[in-house]
Z-matrix of the N, CA and C atoms (Angstrom, degrees):
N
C 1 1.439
C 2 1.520 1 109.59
N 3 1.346 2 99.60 1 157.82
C 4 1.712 3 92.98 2 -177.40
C 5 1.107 4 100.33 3 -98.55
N 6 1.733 5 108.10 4 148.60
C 7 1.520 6 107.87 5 -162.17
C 8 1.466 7 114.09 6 -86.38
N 9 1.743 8 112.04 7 -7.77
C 10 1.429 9 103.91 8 173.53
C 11 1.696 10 114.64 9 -70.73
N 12 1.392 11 102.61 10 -26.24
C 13 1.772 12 106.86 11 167.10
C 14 1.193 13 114.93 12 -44.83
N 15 1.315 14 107.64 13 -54.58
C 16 1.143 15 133.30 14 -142.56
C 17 2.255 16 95.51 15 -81.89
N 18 1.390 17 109.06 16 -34.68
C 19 1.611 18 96.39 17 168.10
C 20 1.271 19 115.35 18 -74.59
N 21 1.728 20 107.28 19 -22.52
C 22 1.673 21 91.95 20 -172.99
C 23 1.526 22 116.98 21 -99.75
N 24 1.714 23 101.39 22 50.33
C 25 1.794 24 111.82 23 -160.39
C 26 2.039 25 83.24 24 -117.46
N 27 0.536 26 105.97 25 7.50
C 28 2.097 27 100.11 26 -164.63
C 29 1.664 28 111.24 27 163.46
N 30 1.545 29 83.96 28 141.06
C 31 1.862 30 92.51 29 -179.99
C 32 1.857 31 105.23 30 -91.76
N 33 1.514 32 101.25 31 22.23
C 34 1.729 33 89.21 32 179.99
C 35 1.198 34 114.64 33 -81.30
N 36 1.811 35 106.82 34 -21.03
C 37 1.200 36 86.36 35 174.33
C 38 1.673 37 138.89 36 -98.03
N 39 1.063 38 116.53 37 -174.00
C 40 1.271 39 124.95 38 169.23
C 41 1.691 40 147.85 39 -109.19
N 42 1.471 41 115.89 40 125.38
C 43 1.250 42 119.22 41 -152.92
C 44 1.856 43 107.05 42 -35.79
N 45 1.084 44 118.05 43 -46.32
C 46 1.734 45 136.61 44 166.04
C 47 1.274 46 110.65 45 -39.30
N 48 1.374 47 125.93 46 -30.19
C 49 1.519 48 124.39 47 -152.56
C 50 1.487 49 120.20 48 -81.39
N 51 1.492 50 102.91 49 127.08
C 52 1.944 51 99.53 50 -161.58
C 53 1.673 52 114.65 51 -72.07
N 54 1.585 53 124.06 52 124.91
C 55 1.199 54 123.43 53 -162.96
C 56 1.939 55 109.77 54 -20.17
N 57 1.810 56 100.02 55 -43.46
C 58 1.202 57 96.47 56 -155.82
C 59 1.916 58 107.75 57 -70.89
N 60 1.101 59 121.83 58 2.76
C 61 1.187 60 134.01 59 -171.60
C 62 1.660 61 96.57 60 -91.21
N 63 0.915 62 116.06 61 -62.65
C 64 1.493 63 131.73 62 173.34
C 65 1.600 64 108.58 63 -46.31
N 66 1.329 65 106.33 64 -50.85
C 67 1.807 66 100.73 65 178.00
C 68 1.635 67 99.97 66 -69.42
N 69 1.455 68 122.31 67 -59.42
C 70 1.574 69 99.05 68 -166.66
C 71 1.406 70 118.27 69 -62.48
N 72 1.170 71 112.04 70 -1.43
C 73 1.383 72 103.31 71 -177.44
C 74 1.669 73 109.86 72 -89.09
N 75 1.196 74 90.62 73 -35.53
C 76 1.777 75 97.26 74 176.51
C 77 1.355 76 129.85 75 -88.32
N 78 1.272 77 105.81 76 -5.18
C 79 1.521 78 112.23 77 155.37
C 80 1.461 79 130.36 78 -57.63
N 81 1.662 80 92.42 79 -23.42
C 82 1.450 81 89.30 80 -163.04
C 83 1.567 82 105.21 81 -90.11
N 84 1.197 83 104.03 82 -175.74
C 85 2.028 84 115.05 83 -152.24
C 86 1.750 85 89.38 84 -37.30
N 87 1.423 86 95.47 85 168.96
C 88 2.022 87 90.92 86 -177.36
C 89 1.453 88 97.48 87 -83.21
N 90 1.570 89 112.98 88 -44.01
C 91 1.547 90 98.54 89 -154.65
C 92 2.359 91 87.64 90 -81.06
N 93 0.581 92 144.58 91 24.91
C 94 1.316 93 135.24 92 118.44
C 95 1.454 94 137.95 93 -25.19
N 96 1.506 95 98.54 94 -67.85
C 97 1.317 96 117.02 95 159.46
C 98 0.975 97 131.95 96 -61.77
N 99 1.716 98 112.27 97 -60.31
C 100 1.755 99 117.44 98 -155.41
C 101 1.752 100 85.89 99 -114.08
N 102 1.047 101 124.33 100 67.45
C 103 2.019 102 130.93 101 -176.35
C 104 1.540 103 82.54 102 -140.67
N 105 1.542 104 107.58 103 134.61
C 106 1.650 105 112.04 104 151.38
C 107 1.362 106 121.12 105 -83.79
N 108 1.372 107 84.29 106 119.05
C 109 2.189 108 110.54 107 167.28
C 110 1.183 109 84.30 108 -54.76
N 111 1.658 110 82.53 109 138.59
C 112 1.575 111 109.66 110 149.50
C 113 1.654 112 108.21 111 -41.95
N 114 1.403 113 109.35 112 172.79
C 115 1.401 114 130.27 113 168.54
C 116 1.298 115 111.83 114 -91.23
N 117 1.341 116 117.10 115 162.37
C 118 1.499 117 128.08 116 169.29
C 119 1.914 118 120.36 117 -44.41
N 120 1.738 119 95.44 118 -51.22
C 121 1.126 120 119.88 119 168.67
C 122 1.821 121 113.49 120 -34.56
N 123 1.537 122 102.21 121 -62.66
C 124 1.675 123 120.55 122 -162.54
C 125 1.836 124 92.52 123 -75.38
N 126 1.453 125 119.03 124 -32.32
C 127 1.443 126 97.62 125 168.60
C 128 1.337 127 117.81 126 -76.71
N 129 1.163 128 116.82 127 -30.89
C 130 1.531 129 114.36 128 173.64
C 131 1.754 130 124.99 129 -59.35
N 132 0.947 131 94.10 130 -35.17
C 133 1.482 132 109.16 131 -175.41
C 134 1.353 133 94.44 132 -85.24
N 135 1.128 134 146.72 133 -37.34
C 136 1.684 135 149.14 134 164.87
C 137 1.537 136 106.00 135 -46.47
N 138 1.640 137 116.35 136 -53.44
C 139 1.556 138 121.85 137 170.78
C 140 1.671 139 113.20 138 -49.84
N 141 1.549 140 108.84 139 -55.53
C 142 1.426 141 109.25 140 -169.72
C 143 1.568 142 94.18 141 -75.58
N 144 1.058 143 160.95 142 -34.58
C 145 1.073 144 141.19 143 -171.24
C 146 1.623 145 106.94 144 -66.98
N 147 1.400 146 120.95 145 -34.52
C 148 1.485 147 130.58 146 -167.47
C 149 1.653 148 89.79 147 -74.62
N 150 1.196 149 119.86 148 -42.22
C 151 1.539 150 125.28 149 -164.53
C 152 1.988 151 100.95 150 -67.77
N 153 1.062 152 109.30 151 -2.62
C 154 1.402 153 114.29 152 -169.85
C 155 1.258 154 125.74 153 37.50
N 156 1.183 155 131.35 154 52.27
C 157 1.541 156 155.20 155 -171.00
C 158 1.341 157 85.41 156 62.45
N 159 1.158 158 151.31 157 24.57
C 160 2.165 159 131.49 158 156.67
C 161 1.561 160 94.64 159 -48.51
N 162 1.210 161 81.49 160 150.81
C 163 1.781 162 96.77 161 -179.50
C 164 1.326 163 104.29 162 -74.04
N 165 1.697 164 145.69 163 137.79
C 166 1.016 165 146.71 164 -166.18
C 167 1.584 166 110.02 165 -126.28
N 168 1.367 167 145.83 166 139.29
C 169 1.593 168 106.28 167 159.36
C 170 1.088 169 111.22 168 -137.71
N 171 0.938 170 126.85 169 160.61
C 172 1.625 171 139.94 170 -144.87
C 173 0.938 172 116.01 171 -71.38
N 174 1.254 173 143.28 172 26.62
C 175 1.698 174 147.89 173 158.05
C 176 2.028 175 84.70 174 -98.64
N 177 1.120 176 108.96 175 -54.06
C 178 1.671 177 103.64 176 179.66
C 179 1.204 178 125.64 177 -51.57
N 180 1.208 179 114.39 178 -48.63
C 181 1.272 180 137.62 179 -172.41
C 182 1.639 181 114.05 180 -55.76
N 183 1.872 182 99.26 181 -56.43
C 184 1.463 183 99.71 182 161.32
C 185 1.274 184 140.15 183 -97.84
N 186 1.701 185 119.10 184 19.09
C 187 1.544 186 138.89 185 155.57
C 188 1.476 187 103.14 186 -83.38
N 189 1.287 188 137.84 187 -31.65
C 190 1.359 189 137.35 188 168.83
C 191 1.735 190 125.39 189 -68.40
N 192 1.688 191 119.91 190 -28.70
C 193 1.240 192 139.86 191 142.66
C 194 1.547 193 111.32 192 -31.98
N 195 1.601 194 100.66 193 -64.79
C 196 1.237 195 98.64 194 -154.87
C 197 1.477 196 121.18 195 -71.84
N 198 1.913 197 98.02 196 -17.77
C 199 1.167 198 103.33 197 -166.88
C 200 1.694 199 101.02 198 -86.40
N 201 1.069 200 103.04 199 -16.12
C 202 1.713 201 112.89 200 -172.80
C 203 1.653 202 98.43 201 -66.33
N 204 1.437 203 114.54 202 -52.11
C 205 1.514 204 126.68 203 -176.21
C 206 1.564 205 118.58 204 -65.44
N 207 1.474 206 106.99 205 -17.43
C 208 1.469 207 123.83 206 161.07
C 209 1.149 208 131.98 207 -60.49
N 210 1.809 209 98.74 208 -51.52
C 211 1.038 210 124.65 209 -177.76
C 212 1.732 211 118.85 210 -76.41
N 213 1.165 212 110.47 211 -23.41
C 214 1.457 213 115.03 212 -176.34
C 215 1.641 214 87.85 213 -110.61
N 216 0.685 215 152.83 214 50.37
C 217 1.426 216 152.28 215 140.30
C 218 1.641 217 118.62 216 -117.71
N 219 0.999 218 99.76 217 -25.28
C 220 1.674 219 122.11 218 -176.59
C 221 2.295 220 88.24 219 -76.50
N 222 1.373 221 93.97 220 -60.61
C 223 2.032 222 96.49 221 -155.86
C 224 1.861 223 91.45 222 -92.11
N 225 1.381 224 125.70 223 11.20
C 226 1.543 225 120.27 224 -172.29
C 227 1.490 226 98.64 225 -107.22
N 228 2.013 227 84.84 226 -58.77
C 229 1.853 228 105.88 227 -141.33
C 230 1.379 229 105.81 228 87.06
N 231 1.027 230 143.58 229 2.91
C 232 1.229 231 144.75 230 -178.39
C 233 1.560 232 113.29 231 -114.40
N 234 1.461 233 109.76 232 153.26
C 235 1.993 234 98.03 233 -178.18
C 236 1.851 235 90.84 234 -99.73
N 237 1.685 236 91.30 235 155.24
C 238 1.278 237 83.90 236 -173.37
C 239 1.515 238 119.76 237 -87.23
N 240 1.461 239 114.33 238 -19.05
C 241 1.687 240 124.84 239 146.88
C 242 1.447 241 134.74 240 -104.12
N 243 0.557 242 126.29 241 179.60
C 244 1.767 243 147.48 242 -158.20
C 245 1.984 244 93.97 243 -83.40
N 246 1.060 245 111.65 244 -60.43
C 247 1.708 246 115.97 245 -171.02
C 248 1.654 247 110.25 246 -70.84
N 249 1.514 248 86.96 247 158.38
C 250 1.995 249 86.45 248 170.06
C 251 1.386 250 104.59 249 -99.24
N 252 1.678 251 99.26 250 174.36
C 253 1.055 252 97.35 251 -171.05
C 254 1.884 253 92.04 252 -112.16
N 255 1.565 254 107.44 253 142.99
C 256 1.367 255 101.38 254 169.89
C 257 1.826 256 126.21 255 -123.21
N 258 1.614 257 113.49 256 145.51
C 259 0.853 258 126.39 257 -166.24
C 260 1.390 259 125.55 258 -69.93
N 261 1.714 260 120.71 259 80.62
C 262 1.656 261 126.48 260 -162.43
C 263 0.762 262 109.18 261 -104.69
N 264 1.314 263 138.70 262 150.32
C 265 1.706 264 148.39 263 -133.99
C 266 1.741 265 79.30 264 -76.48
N 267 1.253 266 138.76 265 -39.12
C 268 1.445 267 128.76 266 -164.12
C 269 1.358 268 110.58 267 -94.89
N 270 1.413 269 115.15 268 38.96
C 271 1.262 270 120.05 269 -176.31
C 272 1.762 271 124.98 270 82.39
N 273 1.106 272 118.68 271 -155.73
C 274 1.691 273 110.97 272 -158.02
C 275 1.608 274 94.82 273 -110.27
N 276 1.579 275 91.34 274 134.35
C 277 1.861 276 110.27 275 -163.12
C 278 1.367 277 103.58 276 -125.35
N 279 1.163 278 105.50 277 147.03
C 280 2.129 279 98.69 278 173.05
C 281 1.381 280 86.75 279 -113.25
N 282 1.212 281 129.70 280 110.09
C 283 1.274 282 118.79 281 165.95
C 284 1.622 283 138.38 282 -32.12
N 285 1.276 284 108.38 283 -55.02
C 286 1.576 285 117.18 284 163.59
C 287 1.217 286 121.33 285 -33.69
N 288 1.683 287 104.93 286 -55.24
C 289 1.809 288 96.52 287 166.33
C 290 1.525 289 128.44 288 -85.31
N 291 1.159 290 102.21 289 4.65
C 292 1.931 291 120.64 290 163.47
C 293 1.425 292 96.22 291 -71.21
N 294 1.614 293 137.25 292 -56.39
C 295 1.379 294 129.25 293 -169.58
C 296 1.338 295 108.44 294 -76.74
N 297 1.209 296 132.47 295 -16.08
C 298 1.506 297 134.78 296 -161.59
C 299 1.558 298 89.23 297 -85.51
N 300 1.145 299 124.38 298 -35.34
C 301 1.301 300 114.83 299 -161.56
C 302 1.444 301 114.42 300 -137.47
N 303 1.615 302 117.16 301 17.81
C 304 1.273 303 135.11 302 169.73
C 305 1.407 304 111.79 303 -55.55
N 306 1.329 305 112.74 304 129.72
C 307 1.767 306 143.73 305 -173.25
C 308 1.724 307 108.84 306 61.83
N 309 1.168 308 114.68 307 31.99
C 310 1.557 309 113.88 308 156.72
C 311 1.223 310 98.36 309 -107.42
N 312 1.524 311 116.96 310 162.38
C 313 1.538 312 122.61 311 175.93
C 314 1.934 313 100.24 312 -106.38
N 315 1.380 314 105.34 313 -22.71
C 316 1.786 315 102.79 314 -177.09
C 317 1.487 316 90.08 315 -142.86
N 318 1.938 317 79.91 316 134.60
C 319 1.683 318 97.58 317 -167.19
C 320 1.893 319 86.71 318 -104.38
N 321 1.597 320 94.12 319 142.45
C 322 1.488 321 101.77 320 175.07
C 323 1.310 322 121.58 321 -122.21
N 324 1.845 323 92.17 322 -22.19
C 325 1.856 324 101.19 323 161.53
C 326 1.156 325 98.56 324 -158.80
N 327 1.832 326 109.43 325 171.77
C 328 1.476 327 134.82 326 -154.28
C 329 1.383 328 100.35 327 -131.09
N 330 0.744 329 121.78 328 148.37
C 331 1.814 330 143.97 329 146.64
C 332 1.369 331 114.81 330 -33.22
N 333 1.328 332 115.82 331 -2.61
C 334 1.814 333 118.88 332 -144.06
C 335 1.288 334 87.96 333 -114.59
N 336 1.823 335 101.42 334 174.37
C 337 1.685 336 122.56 335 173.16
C 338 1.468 337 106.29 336 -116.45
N 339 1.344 338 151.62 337 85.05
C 340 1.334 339 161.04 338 171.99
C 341 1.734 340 86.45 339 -36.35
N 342 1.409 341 125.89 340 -35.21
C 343 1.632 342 98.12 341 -158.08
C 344 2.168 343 87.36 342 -79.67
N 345 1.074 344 143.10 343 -39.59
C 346 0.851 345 137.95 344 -130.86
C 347 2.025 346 96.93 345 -87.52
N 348 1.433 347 111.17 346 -12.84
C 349 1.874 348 126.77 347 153.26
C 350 1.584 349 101.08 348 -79.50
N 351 1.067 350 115.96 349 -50.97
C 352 1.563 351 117.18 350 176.71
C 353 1.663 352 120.41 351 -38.40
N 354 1.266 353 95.23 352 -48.19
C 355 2.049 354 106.07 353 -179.49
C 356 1.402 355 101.47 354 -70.07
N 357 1.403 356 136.36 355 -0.70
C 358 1.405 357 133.33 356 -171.18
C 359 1.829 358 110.88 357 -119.43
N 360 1.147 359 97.48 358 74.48
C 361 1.521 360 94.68 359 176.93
C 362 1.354 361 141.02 360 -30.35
N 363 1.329 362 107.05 361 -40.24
C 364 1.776 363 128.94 362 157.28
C 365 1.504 364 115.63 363 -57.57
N 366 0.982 365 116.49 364 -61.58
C 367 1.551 366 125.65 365 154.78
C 368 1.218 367 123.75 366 -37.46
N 369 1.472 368 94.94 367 -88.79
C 370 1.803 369 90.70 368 160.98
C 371 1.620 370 133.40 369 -3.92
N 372 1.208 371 90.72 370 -43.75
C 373 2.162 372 104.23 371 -164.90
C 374 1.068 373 91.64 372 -100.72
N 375 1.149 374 135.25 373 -47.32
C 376 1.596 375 137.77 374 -173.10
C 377 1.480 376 95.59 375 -57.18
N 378 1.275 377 130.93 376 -33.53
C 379 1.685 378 109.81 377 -177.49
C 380 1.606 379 118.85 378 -101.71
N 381 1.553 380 89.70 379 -25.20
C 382 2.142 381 91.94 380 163.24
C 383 1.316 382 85.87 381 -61.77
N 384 1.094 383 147.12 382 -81.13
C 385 1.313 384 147.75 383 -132.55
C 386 1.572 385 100.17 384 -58.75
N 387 1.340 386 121.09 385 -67.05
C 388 1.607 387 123.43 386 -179.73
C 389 2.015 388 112.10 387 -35.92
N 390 1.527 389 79.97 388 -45.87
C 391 1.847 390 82.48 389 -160.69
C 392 1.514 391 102.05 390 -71.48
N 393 1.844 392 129.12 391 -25.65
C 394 1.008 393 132.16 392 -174.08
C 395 1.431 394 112.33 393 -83.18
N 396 1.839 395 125.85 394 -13.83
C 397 1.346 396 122.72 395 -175.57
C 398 2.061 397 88.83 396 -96.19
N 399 1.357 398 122.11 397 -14.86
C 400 1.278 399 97.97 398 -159.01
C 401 1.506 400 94.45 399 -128.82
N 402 1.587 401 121.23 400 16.98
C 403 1.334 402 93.55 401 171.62
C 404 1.380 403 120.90 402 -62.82
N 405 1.298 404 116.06 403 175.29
C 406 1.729 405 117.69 404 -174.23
C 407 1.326 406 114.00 405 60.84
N 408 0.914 407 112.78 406 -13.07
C 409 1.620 408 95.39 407 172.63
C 410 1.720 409 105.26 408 -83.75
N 411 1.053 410 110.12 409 143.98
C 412 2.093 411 124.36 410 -179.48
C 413 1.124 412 105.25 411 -83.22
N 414 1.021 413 126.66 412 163.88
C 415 1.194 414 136.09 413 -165.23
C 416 1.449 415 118.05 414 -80.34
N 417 1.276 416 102.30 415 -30.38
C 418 1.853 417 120.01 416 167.39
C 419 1.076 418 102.45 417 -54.70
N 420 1.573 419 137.88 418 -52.58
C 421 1.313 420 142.22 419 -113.10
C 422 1.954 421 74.77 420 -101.87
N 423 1.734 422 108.44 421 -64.29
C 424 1.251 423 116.17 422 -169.10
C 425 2.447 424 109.36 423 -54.22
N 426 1.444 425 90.84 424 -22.76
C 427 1.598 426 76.95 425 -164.33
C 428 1.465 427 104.78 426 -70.16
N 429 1.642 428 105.91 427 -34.02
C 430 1.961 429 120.01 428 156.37
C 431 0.873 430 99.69 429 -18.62
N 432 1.339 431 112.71 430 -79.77
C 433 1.811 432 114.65 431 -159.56
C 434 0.977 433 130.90 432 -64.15
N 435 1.500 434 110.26 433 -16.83
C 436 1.812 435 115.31 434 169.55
C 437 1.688 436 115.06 435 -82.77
N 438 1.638 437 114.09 436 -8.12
C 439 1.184 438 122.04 437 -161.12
C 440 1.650 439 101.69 438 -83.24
N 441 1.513 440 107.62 439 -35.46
C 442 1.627 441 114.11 440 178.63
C 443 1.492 442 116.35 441 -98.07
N 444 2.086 443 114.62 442 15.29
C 445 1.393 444 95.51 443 165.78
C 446 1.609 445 109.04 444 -111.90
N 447 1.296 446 105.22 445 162.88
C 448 1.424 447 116.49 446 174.48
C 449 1.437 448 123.70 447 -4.84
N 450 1.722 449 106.50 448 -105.99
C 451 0.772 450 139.30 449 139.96
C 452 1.935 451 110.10 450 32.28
N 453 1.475 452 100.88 451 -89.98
C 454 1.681 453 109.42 452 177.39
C 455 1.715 454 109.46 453 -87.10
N 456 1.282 455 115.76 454 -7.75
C 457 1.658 456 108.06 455 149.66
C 458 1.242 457 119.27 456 -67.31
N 459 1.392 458 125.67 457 -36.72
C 460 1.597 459 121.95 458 -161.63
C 461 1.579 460 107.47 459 -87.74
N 462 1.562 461 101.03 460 -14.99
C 463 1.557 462 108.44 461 176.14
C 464 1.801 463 120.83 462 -82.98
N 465 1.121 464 87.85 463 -35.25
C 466 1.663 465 110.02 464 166.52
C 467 1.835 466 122.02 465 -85.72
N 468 1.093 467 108.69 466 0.83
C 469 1.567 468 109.50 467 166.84
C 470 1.148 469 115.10 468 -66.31
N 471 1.420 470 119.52 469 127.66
C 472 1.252 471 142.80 470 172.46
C 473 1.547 472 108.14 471 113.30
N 474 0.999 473 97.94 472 -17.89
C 475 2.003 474 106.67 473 -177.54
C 476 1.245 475 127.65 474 -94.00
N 477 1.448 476 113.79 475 139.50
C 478 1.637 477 118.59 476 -174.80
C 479 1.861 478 103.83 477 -44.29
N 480 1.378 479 113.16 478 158.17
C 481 1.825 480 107.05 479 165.79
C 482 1.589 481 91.21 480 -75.90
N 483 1.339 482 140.78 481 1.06
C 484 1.608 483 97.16 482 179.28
C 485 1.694 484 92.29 483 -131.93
N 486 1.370 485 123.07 484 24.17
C 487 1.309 486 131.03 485 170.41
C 488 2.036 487 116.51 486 -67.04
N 489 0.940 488 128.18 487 113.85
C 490 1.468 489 107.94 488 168.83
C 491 1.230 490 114.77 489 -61.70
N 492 1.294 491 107.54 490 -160.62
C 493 1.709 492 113.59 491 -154.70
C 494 1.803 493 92.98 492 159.09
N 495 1.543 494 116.58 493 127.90
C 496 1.044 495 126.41 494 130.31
C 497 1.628 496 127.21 495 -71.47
N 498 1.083 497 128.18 496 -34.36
C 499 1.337 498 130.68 497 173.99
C 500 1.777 499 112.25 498 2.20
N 501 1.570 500 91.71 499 103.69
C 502 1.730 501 77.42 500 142.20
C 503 1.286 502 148.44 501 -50.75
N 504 1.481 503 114.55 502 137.73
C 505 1.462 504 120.09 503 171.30
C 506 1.848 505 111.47 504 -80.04
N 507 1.269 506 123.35 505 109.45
C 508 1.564 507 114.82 506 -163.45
C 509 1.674 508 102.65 507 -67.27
N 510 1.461 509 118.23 508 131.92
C 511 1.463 510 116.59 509 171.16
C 512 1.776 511 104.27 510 -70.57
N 513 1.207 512 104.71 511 -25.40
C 514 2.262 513 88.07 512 167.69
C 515 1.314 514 100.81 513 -31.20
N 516 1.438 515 94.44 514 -67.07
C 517 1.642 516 109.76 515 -141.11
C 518 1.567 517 97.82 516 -72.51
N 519 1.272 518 126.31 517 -36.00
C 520 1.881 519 127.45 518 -179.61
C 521 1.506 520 89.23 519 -51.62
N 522 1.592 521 106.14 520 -56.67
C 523 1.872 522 98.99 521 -159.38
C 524 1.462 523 105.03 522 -56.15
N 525 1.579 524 129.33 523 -64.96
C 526 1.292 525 130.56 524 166.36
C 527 0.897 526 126.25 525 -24.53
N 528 1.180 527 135.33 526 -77.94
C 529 1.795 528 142.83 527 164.57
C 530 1.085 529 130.40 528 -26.44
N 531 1.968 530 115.90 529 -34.84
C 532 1.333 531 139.43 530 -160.17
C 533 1.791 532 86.36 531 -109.20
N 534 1.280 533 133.27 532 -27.80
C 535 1.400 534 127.84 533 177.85
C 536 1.327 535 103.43 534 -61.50
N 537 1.681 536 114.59 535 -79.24
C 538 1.250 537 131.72 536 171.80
C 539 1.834 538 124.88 537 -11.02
N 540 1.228 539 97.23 538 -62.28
C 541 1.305 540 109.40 539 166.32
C 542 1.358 541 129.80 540 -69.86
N 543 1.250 542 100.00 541 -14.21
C 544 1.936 543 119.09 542 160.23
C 545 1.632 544 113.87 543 -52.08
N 546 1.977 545 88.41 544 -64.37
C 547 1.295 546 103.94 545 -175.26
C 548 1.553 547 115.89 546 -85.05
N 549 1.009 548 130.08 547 30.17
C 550 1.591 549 131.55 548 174.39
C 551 1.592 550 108.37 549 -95.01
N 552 1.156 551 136.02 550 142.44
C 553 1.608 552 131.87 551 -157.15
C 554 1.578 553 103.06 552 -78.94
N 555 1.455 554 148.08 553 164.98
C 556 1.098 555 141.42 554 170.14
C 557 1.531 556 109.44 555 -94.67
N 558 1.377 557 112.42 556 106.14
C 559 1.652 558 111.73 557 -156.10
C 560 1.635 559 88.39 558 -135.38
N 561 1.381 560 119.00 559 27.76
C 562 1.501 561 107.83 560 168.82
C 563 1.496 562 93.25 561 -178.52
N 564 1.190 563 120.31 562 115.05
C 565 1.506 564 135.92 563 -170.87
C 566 1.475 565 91.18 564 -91.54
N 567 1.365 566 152.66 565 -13.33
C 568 1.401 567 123.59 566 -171.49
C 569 1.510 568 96.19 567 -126.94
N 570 1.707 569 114.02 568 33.33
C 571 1.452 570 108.52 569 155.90
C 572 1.580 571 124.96 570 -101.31
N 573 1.125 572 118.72 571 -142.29
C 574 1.746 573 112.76 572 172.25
C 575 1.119 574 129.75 573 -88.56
N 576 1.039 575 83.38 574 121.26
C 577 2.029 576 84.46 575 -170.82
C 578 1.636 577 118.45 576 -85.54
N 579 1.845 578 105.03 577 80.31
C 580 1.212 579 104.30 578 -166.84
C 581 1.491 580 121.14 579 -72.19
C-alpha cells in the first residue's frame, strides 16, 4: 500500500511514526483500523462494571483507562478509545472522563455502554486483565506509577511537577513503552504489573 494512503486512513497515527509501524498496523483487518473505538466513557463503564459496584475514585478510575489504552496499543497498535489522553500534573487524564465525573471523589457510573468494550474480545481482556492486575491499588498509589513511566514524562518535559499542562500523552511512545514492558521477563511477582 502506499504509505501516503495509508496516513490519510486514521488519526492514530503520528507525524514521527516509522513507515514500518504504519504498515503493521494497517495491515491488519480494515475495520480494525477504519471501525469507531469505543469512547472513554464505554471503557470506563466496562472497568466499573468489572469492579462490581467496588467503590472506585476517580484518580483510579482514570489511571486504569490509561493503563488499559497502553495496554491495547502496545498488543493492537490501535488506541483503545476515541479521546487522548492528557498529561496533568496528577498524572495522565482523558478529559471527557474528567467532565463526566468532575467534583465527585467516587465514581459509581459513566456516561458509557460496557456492552459496546464487551463486543471486542481483545478489549474485552485487556480490561479484565487491567482491573485484575491493579485492583487495590488507590489511586495515589497508581498516579505514582504513572509519574516514573515514559510516556507522561516526555509529555511533561519542560514543566514544573506542580505546573498544569494539557499536553498530550503521544500513543508512539504509550505503544512503545507499554510493548517494552510486555517484553521484559517476570522476575519479581510483587512488582507492577504493567
Amino acid at each position: 500500500m502506499d504509505m501516503s494512503t495509508a496516513r490519510d486512513w486514521s488519526d492514530f497515527y503520528e507525524e514521527d511514526e516509522p513507515p514500518e509501524v504504519i504498515e503493521r498496523i494497517i495491515s491488519r483487518r480494515p475495520d480494525a483500523v477504519t471501525g469507531k473505538r469505543p469512547s472513554v466513557l464505554d471503557v470506563a463503564a466496562a472497568v466499573l462494571e468489572e469492579l462490581q459496584l467496588e467503590p472506585v475514585d476517580a484518580w483510579t478510575l482514570q489511571k486504569l483507562c490509561y493503563f488499559i489504552e497502553g495496554r491495547h496499543l502496545a498488543e493492537t497498535g490501535l488506541p483503545a478509545f476515541q479521546e487522548p489522553i492528557e498529561a496533568w500534573k496528577n498524572g495522565p487524564v482523558v478529559d471527557r472522563l474528567y467532565q463526566d465525573h468532575k467534583g465527585g471523589t467516587i465514581v459509581v457510573h459513566v456516561q458509557g455502554d460496557a456492552k459496546k468494550v464487551r463486543s471486542d474480545s481483545v478489549l474485552n481482556e485487556i480490561v479484565k486483565r487491567t482491573v485484575r492486575d491493579y485492583r487495590g491499588w488507590s489511586g495515589r498509589q497508581l498516579a505514582e506509577l504513572t509519574h516514573s513511566q515514559l510516556p507522561w514524562l516526555e509529555a511533561r518535559k519542560g514543566l514544573a511537577p506542580d505546573q498544569r499542562s494539557r499536553r498530550k500523552v503521544s500513543l508512539a511512545s504509550m505503544r512503545e513503552w507499554f510493548r517494552l514492558q510486555g517484553s521484559l521477563p517476570d522476575t519479581d511477582d510483587d512488582g507492577p504489573p504493567f
